[in-house]
C-alpha positions, 0 to 999 in steps of 0.5 A: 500500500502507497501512503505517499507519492509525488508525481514530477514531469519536466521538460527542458531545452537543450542545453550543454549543462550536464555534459559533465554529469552530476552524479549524486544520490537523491535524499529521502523525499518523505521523511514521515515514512519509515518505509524504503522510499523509490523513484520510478522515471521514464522517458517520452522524448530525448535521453534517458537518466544515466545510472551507474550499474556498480552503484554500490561501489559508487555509494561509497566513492560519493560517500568519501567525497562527503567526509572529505567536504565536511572535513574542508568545511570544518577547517575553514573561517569565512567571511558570511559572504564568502560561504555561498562562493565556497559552496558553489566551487566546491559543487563545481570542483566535486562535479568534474572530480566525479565525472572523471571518477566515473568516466570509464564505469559501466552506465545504464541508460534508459532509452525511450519508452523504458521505465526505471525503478530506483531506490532513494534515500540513504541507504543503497539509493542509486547514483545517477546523473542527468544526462547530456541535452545538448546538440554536441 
């Protein structure tokens, strides 16, 4: 039995923004739940979200950027308006590092018409990006 669901249909221009991945994990989306959450996504027109097939190791590669974030974080004295500029960076910096991480790792790609169903949360949530849009 469902007790919650949230339904999120997007539509977007071409763009080069995701030539570099950004690969992440999606959070829990109902934190009311003690149930396992998912996400099921789909494909009318265009390319498919792309998943790493290893999304355990992936889990783990994420998680070792994470530490290492708070760790830089922690060690770090800002001026207020400094903390947006040092968030934005690192969000940049991290994106490019996990590409290139990535880069040679099997990828599965759903093609038009194919459904995927993934876990999301914080336990064992698949590592996916969204994929490239542009005309390159």
């Amino acid at each position: 039995m469902m007790d919650h669901y949230w339904l999120d249909i997007r539509a977007q221009q071409s763009s080069e923004y995701f030539d570099i991945p950004r690969w992440h994990n999606d959070g829990t989306f109902f934190q009311r739940s003690k149930r396992r959450q998912w996400k099921l996504v789909s494909v009318i027109l265009g390319p498919g979200t792309l998943f790493l097939v290893n999304g355990k190791e992936g889990n783990a590669e994420l998680e070792e950027r994470r530490k290492t974030r708070q760790e830089e974080w922690e060690n770090r004295t800002f001026a207020n308006e400094d903390e947006d500029k040092w968030w934005s960076e690192m969000r940049d910096k991290e994106r490019v590092t996990m590409a290139e991480k990535f880069a040679e790792w099997d990828v599965m790609q759903p093609q038009v018409g194919d459904i995927a169903f993934f876990r999301v949360g914080d336990v064992n949530a698949a590592v996916h990006s969204e994929p490239k849009t542009g005309y390159s």
